[in-house]
LOKE-74842 format. One record per residue: residue in three letters; residue number from 1; x, y, z of N, C-alpha, C, CB in turn. Coordinates in steps of 0.02 Angstrom, whole numbers, plus 50000, padded with zeros to 5 digits. Glycine has a CB too. Layout:
<pts>
 residuo num   n.X   n.Y   n.Z  ca.X  ca.Y  ca.Z   c.X   c.Y   c.Z  cb.X  cb.Y  cb.Z
     ALA NUM     X     Y     Z     X     Y     Z     X     Y     Z     X     Y     Z
...
</pts>
This chain:
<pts>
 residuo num   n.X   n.Y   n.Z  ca.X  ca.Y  ca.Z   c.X   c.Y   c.Z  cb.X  cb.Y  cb.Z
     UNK   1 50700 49930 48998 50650 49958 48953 50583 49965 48990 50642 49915 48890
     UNK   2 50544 50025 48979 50457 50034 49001 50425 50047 48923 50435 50118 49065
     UNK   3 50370 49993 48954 50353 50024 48897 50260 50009 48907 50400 49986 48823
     UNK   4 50203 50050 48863 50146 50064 48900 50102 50057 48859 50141 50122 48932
     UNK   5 50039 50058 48876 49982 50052 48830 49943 50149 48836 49918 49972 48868
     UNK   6 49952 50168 48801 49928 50239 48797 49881 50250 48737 49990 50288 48790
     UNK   7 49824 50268 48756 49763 50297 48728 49760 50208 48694 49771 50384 48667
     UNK   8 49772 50132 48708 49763 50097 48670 49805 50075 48616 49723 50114 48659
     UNK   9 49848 50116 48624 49924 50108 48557 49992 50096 48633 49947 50229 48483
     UNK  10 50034 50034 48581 50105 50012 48635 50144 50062 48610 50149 49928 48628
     UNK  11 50184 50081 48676 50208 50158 48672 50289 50116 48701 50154 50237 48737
     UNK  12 50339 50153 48700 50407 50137 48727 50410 50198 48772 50471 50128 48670
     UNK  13 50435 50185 48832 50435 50260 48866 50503 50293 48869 50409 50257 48944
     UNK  14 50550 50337 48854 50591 50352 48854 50610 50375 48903 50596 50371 48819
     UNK  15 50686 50390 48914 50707 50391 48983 50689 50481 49004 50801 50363 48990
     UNK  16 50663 50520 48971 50629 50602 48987 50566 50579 48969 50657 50679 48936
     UNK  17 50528 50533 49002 50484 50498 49019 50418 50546 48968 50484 50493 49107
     UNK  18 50453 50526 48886 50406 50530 48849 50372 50472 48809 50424 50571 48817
     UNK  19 50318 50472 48744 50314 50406 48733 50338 50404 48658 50242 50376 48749
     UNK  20 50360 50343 48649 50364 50326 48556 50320 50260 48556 50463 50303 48515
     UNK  21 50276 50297 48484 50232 50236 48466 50290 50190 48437 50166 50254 48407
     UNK  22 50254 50119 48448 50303 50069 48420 50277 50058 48351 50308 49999 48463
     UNK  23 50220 50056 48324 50204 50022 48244 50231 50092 48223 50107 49994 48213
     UNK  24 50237 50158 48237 50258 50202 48210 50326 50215 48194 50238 50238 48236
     UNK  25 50382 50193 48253 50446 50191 48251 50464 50130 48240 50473 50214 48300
     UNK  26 50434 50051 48223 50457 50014 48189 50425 49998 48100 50457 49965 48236
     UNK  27 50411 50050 48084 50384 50048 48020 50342 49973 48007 50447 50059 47968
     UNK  28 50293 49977 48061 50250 49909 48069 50246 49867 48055 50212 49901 48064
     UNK  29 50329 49849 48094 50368 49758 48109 50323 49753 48173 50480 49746 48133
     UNK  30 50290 49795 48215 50246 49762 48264 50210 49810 48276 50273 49731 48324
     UNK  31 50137 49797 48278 50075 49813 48278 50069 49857 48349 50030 49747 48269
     UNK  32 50008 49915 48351 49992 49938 48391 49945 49895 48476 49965 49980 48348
     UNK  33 49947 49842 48467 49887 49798 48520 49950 49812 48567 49851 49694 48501
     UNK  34 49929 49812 48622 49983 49812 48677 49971 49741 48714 49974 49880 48732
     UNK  35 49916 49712 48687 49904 49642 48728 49952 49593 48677 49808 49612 48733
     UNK  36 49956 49616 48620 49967 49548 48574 50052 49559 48572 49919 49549 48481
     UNK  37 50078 49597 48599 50156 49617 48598 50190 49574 48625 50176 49676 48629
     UNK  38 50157 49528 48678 50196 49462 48720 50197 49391 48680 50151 49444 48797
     UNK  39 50169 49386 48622 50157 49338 48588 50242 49358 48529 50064 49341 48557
     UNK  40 50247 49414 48537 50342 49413 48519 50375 49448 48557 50372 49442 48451
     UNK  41 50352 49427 48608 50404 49469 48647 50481 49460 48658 50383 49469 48706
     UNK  42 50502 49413 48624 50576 49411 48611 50592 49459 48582 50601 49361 48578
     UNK  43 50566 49428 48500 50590 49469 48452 50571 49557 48452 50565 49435 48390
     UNK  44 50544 49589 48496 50518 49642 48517 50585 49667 48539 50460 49636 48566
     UNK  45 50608 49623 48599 50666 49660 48643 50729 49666 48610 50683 49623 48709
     UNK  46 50740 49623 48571 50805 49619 48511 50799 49699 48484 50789 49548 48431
     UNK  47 50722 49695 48458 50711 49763 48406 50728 49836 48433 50629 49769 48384
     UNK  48 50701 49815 48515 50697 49891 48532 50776 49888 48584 50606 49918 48584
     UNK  49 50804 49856 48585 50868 49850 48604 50902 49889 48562 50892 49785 48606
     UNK  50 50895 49881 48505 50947 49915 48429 50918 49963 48394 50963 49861 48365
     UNK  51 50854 49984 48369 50828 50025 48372 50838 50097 48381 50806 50007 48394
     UNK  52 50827 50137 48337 50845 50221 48342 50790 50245 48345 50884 50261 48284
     UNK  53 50748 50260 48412 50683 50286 48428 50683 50354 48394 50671 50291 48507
     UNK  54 50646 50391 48372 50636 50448 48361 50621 50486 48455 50569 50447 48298
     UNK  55 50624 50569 48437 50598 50577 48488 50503 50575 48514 50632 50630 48494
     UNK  56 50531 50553 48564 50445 50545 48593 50403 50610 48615 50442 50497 48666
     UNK  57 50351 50591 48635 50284 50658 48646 50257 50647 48710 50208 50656 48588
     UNK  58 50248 50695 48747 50232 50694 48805 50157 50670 48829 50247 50753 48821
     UNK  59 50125 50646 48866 50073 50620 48881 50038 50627 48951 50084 50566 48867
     UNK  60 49961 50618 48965 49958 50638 49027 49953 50559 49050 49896 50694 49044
     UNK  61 49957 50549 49123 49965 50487 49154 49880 50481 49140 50002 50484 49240
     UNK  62 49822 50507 49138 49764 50490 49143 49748 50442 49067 49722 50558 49159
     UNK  63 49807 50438 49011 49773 50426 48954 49820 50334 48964 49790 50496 48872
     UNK  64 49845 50314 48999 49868 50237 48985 49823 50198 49024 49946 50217 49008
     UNK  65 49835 50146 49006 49795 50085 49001 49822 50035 49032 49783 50064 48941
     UNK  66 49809 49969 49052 49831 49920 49071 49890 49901 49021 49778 49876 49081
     UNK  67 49949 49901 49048 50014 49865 49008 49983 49792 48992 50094 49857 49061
     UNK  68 49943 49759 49022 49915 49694 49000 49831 49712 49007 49944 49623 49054
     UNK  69 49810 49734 48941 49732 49754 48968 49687 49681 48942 49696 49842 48921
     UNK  70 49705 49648 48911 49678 49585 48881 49721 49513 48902 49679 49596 48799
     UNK  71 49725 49490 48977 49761 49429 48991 49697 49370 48963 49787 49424 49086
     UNK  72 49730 49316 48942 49705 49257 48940 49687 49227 49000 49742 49221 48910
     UNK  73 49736 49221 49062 49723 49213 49130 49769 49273 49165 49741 49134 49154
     UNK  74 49710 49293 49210 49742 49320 49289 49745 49296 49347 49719 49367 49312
     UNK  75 49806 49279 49364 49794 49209 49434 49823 49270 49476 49856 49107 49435
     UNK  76 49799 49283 49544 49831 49300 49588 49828 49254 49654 49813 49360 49594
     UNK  77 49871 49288 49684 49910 49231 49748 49894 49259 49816 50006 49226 49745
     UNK  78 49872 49252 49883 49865 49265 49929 49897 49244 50000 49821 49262 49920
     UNK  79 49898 49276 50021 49940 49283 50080 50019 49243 50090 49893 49258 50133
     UNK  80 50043 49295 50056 50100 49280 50015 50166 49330 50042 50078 49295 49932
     UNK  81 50127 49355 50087 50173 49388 50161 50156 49355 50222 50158 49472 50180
     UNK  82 50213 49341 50263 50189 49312 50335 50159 49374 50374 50257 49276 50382
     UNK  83 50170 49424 50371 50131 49461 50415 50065 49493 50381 50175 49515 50444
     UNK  84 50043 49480 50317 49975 49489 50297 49946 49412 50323 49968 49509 50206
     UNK  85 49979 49359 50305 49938 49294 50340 49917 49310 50389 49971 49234 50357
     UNK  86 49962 49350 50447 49929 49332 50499 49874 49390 50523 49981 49315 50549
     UNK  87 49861 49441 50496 49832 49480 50487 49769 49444 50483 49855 49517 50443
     UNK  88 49772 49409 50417 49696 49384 50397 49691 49322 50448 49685 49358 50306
     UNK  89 49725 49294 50495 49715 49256 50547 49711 49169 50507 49641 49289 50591
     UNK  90 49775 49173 50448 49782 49094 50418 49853 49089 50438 49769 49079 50324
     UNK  91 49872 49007 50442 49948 48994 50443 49985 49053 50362 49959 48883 50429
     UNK  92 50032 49057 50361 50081 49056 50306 50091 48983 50269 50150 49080 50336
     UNK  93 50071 49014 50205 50068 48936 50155 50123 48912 50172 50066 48935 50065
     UNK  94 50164 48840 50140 50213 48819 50145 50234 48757 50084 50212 48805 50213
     UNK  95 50180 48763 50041 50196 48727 49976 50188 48766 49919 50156 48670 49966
     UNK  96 50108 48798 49922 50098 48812 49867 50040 48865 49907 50083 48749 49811
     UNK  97 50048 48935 49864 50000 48984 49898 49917 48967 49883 50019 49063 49869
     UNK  98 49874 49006 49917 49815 49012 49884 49807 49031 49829 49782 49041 49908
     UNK  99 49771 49026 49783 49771 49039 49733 49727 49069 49699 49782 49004 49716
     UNK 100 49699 49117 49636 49620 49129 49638 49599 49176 49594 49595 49151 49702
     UNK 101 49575 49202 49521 49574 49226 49480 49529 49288 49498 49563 49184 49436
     UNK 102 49556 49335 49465 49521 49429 49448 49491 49411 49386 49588 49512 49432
     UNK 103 49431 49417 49356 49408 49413 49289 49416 49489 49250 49328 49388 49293
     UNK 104 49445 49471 49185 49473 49514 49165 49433 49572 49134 49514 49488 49131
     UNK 105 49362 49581 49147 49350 49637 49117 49341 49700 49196 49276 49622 49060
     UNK 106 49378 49687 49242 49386 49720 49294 49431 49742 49281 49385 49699 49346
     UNK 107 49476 49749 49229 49552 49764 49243 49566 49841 49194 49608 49686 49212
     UNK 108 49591 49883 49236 49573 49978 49200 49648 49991 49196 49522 50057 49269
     UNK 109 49660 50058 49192 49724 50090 49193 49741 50086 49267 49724 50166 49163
     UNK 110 49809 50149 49257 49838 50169 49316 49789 50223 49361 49908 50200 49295
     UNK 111 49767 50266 49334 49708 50325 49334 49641 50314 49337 49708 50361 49280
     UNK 112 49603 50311 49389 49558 50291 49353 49483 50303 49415 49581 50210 49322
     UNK 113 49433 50306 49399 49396 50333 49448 49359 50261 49462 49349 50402 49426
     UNK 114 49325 50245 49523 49309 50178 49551 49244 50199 49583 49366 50145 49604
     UNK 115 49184 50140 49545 49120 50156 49591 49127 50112 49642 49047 50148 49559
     UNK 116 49087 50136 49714 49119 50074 49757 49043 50043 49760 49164 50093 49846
     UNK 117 49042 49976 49753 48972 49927 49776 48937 49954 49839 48994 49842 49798
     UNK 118 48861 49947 49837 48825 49992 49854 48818 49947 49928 48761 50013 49802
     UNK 119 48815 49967 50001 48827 49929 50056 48882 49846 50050 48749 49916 50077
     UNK 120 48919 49890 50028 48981 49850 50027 49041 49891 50076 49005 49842 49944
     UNK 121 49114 49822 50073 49159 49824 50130 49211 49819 50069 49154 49762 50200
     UNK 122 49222 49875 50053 49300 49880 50018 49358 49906 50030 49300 49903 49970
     UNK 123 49400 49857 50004 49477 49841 50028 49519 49872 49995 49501 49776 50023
     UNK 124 49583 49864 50028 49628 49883 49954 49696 49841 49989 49644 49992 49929
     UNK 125 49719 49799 49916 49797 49773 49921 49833 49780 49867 49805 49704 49936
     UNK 126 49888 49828 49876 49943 49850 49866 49967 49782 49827 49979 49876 49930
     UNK 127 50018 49775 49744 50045 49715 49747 50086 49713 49684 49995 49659 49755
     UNK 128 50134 49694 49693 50184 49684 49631 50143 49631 49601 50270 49659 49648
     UNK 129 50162 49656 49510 50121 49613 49461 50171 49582 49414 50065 49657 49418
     UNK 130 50161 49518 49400 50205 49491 49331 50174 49462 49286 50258 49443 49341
     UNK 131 50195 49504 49223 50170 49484 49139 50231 49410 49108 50188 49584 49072
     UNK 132 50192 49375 49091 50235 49322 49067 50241 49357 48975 50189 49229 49082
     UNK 133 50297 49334 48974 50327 49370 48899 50355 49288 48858 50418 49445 48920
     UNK 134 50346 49258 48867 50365 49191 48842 50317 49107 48900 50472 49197 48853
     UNK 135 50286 49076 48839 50266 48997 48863 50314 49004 48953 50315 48913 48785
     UNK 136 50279 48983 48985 50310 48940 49037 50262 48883 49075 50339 48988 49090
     UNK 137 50296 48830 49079 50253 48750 49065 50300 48718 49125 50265 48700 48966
     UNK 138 50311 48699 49188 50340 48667 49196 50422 48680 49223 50323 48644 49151
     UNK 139 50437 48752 49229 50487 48775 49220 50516 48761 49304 50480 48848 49186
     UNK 140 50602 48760 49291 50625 48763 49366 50633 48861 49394 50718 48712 49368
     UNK 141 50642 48857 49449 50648 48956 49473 50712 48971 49430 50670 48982 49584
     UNK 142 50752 48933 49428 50823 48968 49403 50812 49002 49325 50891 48902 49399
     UNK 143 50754 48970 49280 50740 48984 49248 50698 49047 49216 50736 48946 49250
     UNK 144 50637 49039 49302 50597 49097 49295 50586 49153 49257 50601 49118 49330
     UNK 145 50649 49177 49265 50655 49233 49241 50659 49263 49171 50694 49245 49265
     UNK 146 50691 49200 49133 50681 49202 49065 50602 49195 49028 50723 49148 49043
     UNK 147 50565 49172 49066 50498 49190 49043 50452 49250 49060 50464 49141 49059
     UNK 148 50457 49300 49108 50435 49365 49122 50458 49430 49063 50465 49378 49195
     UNK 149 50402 49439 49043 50424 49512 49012 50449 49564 49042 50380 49541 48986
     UNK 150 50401 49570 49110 50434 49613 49150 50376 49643 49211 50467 49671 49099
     UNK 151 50366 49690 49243 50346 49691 49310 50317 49751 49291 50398 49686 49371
     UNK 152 50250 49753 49357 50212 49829 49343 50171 49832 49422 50142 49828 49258
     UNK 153 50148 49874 49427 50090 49893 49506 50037 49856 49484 50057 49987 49525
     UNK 154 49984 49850 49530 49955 49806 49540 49904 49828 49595 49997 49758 49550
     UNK 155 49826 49825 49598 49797 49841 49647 49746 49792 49649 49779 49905 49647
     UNK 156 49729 49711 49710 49694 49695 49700 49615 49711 49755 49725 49647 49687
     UNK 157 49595 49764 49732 49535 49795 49768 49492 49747 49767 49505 49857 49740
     UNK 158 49465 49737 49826 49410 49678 49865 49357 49698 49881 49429 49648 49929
     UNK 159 49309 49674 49881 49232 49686 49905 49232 49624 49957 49165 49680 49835
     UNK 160 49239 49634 50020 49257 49580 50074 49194 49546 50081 49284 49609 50148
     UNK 161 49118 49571 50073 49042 49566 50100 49046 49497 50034 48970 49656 50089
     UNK 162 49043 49506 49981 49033 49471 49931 49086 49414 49937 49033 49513 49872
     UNK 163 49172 49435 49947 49205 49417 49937 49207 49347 49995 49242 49468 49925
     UNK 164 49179 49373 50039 49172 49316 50106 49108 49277 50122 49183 49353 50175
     UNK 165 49038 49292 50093 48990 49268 50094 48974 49200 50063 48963 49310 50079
     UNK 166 48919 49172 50100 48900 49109 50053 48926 49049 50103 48943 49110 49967
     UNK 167 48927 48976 50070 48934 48937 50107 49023 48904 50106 48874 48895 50090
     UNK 168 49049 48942 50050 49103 48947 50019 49142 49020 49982 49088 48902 49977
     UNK 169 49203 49057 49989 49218 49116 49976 49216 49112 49914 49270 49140 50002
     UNK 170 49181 49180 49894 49190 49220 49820 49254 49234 49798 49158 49287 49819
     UNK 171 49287 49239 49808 49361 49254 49777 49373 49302 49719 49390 49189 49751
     UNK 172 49353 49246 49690 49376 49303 49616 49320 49345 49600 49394 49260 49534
     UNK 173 49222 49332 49634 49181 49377 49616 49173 49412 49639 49143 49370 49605
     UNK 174 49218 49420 49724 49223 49508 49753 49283 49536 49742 49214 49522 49834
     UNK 175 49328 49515 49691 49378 49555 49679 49393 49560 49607 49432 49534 49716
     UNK 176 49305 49586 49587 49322 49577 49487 49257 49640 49486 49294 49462 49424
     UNK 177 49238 49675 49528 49174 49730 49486 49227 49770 49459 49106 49786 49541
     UNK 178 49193 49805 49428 49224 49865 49377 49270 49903 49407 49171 49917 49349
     UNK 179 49338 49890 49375 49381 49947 49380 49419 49927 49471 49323 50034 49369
     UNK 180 49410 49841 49466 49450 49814 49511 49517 49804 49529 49436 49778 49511
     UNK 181 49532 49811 49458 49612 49775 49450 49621 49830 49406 49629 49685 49413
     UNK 182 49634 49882 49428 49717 49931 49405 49765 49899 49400 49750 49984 49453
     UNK 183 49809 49918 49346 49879 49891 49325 49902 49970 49286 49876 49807 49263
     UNK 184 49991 49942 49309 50003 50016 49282 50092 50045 49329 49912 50076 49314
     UNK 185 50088 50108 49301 50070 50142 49251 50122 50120 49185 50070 50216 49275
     UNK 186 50169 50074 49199 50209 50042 49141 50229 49987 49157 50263 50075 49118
     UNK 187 50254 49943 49110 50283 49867 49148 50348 49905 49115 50251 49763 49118
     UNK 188 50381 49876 49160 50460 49871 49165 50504 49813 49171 50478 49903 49215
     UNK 189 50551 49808 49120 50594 49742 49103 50628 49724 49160 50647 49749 49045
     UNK 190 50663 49669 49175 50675 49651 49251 50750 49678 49246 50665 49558 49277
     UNK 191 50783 49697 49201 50847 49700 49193 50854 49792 49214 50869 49667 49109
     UNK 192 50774 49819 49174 50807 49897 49208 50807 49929 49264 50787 49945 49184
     UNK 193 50776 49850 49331 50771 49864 49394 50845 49844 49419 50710 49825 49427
     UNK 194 50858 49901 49493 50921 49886 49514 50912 49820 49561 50952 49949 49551
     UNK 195 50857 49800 49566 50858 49709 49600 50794 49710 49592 50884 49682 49691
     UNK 196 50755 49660 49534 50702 49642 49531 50673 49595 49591 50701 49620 49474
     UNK 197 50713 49578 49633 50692 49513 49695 50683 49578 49744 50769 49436 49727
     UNK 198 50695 49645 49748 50694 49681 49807 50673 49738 49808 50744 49685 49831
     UNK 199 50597 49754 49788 50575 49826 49771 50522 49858 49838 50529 49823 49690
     UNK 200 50524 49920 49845 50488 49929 49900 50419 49935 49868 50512 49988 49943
     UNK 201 50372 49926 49892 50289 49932 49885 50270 49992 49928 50244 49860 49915
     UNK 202 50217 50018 49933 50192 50040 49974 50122 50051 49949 50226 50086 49996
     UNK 203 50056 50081 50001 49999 50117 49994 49962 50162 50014 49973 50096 49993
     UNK 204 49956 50202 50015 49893 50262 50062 49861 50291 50040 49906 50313 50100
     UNK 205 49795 50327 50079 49736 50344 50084 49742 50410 50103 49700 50304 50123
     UNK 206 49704 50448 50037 49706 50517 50070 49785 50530 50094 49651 50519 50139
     UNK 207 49850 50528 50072 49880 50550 50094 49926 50501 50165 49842 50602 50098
     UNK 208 49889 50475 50202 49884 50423 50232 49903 50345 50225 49839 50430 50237
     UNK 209 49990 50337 50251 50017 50264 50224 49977 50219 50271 50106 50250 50231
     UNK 210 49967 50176 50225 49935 50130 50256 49960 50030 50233 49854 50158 50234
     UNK 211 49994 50048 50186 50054 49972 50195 50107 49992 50165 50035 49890 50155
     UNK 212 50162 49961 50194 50234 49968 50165 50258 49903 50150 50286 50002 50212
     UNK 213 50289 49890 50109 50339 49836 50108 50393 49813 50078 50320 49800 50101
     UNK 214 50422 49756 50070 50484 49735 50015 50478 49683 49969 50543 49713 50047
     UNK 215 50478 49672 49913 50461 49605 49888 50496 49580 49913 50459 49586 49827
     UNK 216 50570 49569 49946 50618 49507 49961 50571 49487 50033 50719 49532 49975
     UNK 217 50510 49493 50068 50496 49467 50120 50423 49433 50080 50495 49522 50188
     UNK 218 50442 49406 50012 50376 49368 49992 50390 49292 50020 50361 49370 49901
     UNK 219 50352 49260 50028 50340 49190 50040 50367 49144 49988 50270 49180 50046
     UNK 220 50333 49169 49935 50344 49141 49847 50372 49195 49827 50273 49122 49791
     UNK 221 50463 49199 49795 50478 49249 49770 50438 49246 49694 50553 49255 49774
     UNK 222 50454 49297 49646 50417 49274 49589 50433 49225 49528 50404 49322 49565
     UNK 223 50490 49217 49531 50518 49151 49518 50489 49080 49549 50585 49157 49539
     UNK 224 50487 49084 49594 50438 49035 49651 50368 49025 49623 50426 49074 49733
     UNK 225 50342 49088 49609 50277 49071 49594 50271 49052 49532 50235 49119 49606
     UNK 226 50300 49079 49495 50315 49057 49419 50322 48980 49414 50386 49091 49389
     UNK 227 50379 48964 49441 50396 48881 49437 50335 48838 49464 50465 48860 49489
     UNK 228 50307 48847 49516 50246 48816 49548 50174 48825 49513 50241 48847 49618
     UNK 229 50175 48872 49493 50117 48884 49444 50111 48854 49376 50114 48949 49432
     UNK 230 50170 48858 49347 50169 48829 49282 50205 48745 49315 50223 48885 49214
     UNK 231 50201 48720 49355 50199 48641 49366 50121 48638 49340 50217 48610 49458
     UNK 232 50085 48675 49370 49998 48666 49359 49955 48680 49294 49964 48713 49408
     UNK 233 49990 48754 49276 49945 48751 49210 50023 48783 49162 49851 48818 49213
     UNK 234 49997 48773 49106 50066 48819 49071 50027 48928 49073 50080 48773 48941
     UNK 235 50079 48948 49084 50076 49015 49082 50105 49052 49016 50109 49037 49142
     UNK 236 50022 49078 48983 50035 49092 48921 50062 49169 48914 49973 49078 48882
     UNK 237 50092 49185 48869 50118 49260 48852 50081 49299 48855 50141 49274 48797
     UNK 238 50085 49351 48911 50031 49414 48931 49996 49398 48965 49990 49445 48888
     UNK 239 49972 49313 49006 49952 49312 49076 50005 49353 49148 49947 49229 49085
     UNK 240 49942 49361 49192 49956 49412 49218 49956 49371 49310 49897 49478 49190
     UNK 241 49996 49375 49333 49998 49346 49418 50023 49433 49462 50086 49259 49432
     UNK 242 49991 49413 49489 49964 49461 49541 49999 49424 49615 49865 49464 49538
     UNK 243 50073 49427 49639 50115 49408 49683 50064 49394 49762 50176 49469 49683
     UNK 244 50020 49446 49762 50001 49457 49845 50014 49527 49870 50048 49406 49897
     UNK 245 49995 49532 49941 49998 49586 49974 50014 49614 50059 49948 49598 49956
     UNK 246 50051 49647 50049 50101 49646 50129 50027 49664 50181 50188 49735 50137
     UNK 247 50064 49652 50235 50014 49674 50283 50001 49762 50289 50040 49643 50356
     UNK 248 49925 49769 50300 49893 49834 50330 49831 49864 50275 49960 49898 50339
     UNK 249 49799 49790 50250 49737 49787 50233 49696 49808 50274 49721 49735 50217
     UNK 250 49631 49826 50245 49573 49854 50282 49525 49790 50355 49514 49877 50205
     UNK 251 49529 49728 50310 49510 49682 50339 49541 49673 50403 49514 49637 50303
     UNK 252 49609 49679 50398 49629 49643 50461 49670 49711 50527 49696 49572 50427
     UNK 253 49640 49764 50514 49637 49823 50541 49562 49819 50617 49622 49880 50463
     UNK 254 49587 49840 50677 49552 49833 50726 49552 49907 50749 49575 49779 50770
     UNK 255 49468 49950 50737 49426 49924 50695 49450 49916 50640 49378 49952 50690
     UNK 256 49410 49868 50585 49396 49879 50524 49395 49929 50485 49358 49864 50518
     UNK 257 49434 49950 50420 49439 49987 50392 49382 49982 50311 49510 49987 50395
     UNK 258 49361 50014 50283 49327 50018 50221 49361 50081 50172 49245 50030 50240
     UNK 259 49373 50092 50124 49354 50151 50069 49300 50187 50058 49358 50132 50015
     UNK 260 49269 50226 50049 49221 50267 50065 49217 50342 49995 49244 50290 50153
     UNK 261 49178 50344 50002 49159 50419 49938 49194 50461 49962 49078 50459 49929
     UNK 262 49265 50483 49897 49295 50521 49918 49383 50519 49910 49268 50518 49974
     UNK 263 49380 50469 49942 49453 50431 49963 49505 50409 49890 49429 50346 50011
     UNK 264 49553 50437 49917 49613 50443 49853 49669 50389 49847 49656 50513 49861
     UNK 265 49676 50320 49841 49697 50293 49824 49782 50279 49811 49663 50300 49798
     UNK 266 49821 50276 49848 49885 50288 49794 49931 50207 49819 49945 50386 49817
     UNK 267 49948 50183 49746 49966 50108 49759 50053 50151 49721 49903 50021 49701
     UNK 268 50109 50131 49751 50200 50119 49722 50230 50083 49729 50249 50149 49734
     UNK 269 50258 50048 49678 50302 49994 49698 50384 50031 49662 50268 49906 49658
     UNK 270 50445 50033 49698 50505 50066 49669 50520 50068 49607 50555 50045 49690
     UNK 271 50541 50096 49553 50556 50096 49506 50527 50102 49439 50577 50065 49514
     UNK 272 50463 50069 49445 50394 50061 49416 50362 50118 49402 50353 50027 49456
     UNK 273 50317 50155 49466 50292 50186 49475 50226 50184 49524 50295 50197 49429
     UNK 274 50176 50231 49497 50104 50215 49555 50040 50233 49503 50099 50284 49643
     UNK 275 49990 50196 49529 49930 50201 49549 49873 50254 49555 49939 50185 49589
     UNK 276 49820 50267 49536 49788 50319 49574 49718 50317 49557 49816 50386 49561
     UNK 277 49681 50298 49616 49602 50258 49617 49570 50321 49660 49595 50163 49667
     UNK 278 49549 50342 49630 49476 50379 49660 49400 50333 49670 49456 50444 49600
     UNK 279 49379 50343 49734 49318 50312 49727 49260 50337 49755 49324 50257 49747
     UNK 280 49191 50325 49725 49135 50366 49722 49084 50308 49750 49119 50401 49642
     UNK 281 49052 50357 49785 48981 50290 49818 48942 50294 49742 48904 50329 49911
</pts>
């Protein structure tokens, strides 16, 4: 199942990749919020499992929204590929990744136009995203999976100047200005991927690839991170983890790479879909 936040209403996407409102086609057994849909997200998937959708209406990709536009927490994970570790010139974790929150009013659609900080050094990482669809507290990996709603793209765009300054790194305050965290353009259930452990990623500029990768070469698969994360805090329904990002960031590019007025954006991960960040000085 995909299914999306469009114009602000939860949409089901059909397989002639149109949309059906859900409070409309379930005679409003569940509400239009697309944030508050993980708080049943069981009883959601039962519904739209059995369910006789009407037909859906076509839409432009510029009108959806974050499949999770309101998380309670966004934890994302870093260097969570051995060859982005070594890029950024750290070992590869080996217990537990870095760790480090996007504040959520950075977080836009799939579409979306990006001012870039004014004498700033901005990045871009490519990254599979997971929505928790059920409590997870404590859980073992084998389990993982029963707590994910399901998977979406992911862009965690960096302001490196901010993000690296000080006597201690900014983290989450150079990777949260406006319209930081794209998500998009649908989350997708793990079951309608042909291997949720093995999707290709990729990113480029202008046309221009500039990272490729596989989730099966993560450090922490997402089960992994799931189990390790919720040892620490419990992971509530519609928090949002942000896996990491393969190597061929701007940072660890010789020279140095930046984004610049102009530059076209395009984040894909298989099955899912992509991305698309325009950005303006």
């Amino acid at each position: 199942m995909r299914t999306a936040n469009l114009s602000g209403r939860l949409v089901i996407i059909t397989d002639d990749d149109t949309a059906v409102d859900v409070e409309e086609a379930s005679d409003g057994r569940f509400g239009p919020d697309p944030q508050n849909i993980y708080e049943r997200w069981t009883d959601f998937r039962v519904w739209a499992a059995n369910a006789e959708l009407p037909a859906g209406r076509p839409f432009a990709a510029a009108d959806l929204g974050s499949p999770a536009p309101a998380p309670r927490q966004v934890l994302a994970v870093g260097l969570n590929y051995h060859a982005h570790a070594d890029e950024s010139g750290f070992e590869s974790p080996d217990t537990l990744p870095p760790t480090f929150t996007k504040y959520v009013s950075s977080i836009t659609g799939p579409v979306t136009d990006v001012h870039l900080p004014e004498d700033g050094h901005t990045d871009w990482e490519a990254e599979l995203v997971a929505v928790i669809g059920e409590t997870a507290h404590q859980i073992g990996e084998d389990d993982a999976w029963l707590h994910i709603a399901g998977l979406t793209v992911g862009q965690d765009i960096s302001e490196r100047i901010t993000q690296l300054s000080g006597p201690a790194p900014q983290f989450g305050l150079g990777k949260s200005y406006p319209g930081f965290t794209p998500m998009g353009p649908y989350l997708v259930t793990p079951d309608a991927l042909a291997d949720s452990d093995d999707l290709e990623l990729s990113c480029s500029i202008n046309g221009e690839e500039v990272q490729k990768g596989r989730t099966r070469d993560l450090i922490f698969s997402v089960p992994a991170l799931v189990s390790r994360l919720s040892a620490i805090l419990p992971l509530l329904p519609g928090d949002v983890i942000f896996t990491g990002t393969p190597a061929g960031v701007g940072l660890g590019r010789t020279p140095q790479r930046w984004l610049s007025d102009g530059d076209v954006l395009v984040s894909y991960i298989e099955g899912i879909g992509e991305l698309r960040q325009t950005f303006h000085a």
